[in-house]
Structures are given as C-alpha cells and as structure tokens.
C-alpha positions in Angstrom: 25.6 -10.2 6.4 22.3 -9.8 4.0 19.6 -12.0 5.8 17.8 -11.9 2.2 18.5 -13.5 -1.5 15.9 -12.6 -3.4 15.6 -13.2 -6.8 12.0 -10.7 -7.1 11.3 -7.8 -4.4 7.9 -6.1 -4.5 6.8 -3.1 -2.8 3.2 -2.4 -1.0 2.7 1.5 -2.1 0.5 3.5 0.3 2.4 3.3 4.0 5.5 1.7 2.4 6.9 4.0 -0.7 4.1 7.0 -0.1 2.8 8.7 2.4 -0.6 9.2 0.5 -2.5 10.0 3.9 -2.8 14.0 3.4 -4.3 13.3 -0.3 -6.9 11.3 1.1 -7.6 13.5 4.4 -8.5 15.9 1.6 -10.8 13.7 -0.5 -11.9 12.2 2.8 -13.1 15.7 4.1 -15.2 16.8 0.9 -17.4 13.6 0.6 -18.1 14.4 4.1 -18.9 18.4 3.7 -20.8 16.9 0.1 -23.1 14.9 2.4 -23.0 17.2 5.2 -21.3 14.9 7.6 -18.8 16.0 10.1 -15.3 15.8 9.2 -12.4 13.3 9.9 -9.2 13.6 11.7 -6.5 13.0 10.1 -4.8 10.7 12.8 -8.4 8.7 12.1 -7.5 8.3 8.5 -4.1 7.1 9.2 -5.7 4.0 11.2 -8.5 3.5 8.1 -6.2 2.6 4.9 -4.6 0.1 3.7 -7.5 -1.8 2.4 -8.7 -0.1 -0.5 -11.5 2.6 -1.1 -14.2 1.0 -0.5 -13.1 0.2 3.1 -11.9 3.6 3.9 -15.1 5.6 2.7 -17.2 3.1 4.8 -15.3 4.1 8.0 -15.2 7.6 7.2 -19.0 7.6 6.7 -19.1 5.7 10.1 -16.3 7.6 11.8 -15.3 3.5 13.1 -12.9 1.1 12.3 -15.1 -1.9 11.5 -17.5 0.4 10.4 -21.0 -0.6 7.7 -22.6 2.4 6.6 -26.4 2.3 5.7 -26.1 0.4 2.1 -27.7 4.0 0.4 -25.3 6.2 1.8 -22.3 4.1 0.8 -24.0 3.6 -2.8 -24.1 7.8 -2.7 -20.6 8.8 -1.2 -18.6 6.5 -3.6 -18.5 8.1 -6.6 -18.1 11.7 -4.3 -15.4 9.8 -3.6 -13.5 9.1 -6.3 -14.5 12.4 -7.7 -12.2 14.3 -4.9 -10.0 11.7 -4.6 -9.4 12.2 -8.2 -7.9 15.8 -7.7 -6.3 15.3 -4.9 -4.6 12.3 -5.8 -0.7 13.5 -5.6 -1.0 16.7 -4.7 -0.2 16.6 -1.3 1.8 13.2 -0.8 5.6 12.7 -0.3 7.7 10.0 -0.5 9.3 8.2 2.5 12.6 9.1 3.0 14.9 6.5 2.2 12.8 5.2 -1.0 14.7 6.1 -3.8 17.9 4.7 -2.1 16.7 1.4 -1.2 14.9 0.8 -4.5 18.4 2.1 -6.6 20.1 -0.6 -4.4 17.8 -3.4 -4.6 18.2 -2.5 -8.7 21.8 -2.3 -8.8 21.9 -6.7 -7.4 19.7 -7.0 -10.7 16.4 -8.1 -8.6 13.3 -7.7 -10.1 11.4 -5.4 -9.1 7.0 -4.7 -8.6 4.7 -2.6 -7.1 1.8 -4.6 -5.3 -1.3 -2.4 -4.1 -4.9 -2.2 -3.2 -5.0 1.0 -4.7 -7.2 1.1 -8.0 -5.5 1.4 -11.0 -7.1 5.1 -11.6 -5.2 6.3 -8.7 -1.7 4.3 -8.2 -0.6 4.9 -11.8 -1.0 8.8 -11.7 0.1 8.6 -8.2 3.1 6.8 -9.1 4.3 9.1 -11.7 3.3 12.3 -9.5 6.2 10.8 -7.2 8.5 9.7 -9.7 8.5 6.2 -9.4 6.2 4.7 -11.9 9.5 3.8 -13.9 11.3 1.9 -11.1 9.1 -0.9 -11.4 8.7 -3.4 -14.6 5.2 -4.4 -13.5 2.2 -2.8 -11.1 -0.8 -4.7 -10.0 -3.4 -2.7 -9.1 -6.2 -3.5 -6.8 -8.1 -4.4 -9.9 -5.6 -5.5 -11.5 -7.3 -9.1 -10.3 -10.7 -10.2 -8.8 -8.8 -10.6 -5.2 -6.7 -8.3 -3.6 -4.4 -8.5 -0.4 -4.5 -10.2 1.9 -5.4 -12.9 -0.7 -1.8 -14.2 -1.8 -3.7 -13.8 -5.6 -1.4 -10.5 -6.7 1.9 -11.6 -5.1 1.2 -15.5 -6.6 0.5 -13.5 -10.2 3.6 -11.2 -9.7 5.7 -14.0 -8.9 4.8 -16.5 -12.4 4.8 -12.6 -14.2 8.8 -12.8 -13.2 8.7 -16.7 -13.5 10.4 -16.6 -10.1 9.4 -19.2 -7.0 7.9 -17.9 -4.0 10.5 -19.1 -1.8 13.0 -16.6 -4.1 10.5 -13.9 -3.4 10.5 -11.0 -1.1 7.5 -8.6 -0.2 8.1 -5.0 1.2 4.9 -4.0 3.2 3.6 -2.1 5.9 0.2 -4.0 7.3 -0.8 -7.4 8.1 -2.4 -7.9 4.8 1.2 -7.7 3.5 2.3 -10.1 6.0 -0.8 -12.2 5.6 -0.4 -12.2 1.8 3.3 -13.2 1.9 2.8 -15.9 4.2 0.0 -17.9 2.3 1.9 -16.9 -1.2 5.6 -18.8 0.4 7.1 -15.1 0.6 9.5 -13.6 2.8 8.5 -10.4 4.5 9.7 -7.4 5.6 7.7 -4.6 7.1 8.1 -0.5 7.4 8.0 1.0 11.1 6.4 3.7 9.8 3.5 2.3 8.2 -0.3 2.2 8.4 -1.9 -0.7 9.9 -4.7 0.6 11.4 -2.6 1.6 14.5 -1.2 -1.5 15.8 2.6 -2.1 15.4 3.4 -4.3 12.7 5.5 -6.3 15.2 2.7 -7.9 16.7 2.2 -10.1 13.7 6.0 -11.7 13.1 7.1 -10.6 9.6 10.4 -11.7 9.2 11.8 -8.3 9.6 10.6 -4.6 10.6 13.4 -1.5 9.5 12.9 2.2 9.5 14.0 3.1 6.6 14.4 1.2 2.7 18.2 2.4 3.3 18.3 -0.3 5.9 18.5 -2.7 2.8 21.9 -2.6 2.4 22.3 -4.7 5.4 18.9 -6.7 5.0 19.0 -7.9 1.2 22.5 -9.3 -1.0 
C-alpha cells in the first residue's frame, strides 16, 4: 500500500537524480593546481556538496568540512571556479540508476512534478539537459532562482504556490538534511536517497519520513 498521496513531488538534483561528484572532482582539482594548492580526494568531495558552490570551494581551499578560507583567497578561487566548473559540468556525471523509472511513474499518477536545487542556474540547466531530464520537470528552481536557498523552506514554499498545491499535498525527494530541514519547516513530506551526499552521515540519523535505494522503490512508496 502507497504510504504517499501527493498531489506535487519535487526532486533535490545533485545526490538524488545525479551523481555530479566526478564533474566537480574535476573542477575541484584545477582551482587547486591554478592556485597551486594540493589536490582533493574525491571521497573528500563527496562529504563537501550539497550546499552550493560557494560552500564547496571554501572546504576545498581548506581541505575541512566547516572550513573559512582567508577572505582573498576565496575572492580569487571563485571565478577559477566556475571557470572549470563550467567545462566540466556534464561531462563526467551519470544518472542514478532507477531515475528515469521512478520519475515516468510518479508522471504516469498525473503528479506534478519540480526540480529543487542549490545548484546555480548556470550549471543545473545544462546539467539537466546533458542528462536528459531537463524536460521531465514543468518547473526548476535554481539556487538563485531566490535570495534563500535550502534548508530555508523559501524554494519548496515557492514551488508549492507555483503548482497552487498545499504543503501538506506535497512531497520532497532529497538526499541531505537540508532536504529534510527544508521540508519540515515548508509542511512537506520527505523521503530521502540511501545513496546520497550528506556530508557522510546517514540520512537516517535525521527522521525523514522515508529512506529507499532506488526511485523504482516508488511504486510501493507513492499512489
């Protein structure tokens, strides 16, 4: 029996749809050789996103979790940054198995669907049509899309008067607790990936209302 009635479903994108890690690794590892700065591990990286660029740069540059770079050298990698970020944005990312299906079968109930991510604009929309999915959903906020981002509740509370749809009939599809902190303050449901990236904890630890490993779990999870 579905646990879930949703009339809206929204999707997190990096951890959740994409595995974008290996496309930043790369631009990751240039800023660093750039500024002549060791480079990253990859298993690192994995534990850094999920917040936006900004975040991840500063604890590359600081090789630390809750990492502040000196305000110069932040100010300097940035738009190094972006600038290899910007070519490798794509080229090395894959899609979770088990995507496609679960988004064709949330679709075929007639939900309305979103993508909800603290990815800049710049980067999810190419990113989204690299991976064929930019056309699955009939709206994408950006982290820019608004002045707050998650975990503020701003994008999913903006997403849900987009679909004129209550919270309450609302389900968020995440991987981190700043899904599961956004959905609780917006009156969402949530469900979190296994596989996701939340800076190395398990996702259990913070009580969304149900963890799967795979989107083709939804055809026991959602009616």
């Amino acid at each position: 029996m579905a646990r879930f009635t949703p009339k809206m479903v929204l999707f997190d994108l990096d951890g959740t749809l994409i595995d974008s890690v290996p496309d930043l690794l790369v631009a990751v590892n240039a800023m660093q050789r750039d500024l002549g700065l060791p480079e990253r591990e990859e298993s690192g990286v994995r534990n850094w996103v999920g917040n936006g660029i900004e975040p991840l740069v500063e604890r590359a540059l600081t090789n630390d979790l809750h990492g502040k770079p000196d305000a110069a050298l932040f100010a300097e990698a940035m738009p190094i940054f972006k600038r290899h970020y910007a070519e490798s944005n794509g080229k090395y990312s894959c899609v979770f198995p088990g995507v496609h299906e679960g988004i064709a079968y949330v679709k075929s109930l007639g939900k309305s669907v979103g993508c909800v991510t603290n990815k800049a604009a710049a980067f999810t929309l190419p990113l989204l049509k690299d991976m064929g999915l930019f056309d699955q959903f009939e709206t994408i906020i950006a982290g820019d899309t608004l002045p707050l981002k998650k975990p503020d509740p701003a994008p999913l509370i903006y997403a849900a008067g987009w679909f004129k749809v209550h919270p309450r009939e609302a389900l968020m599809i995440g991987d981190s607790i700043s899904d599961v902190k956004a959905a609780r303050t917006a009156g969402f449901s949530i469900v979190c990936m296994s596989y996701g990236y939340n800076h190395g904890e398990d996702i259990r630890h913070y009580h969304p209302d149900a963890v799967i490993d795979s989107m083709a779990e939804f055809t026991g999870l959602i009616g």
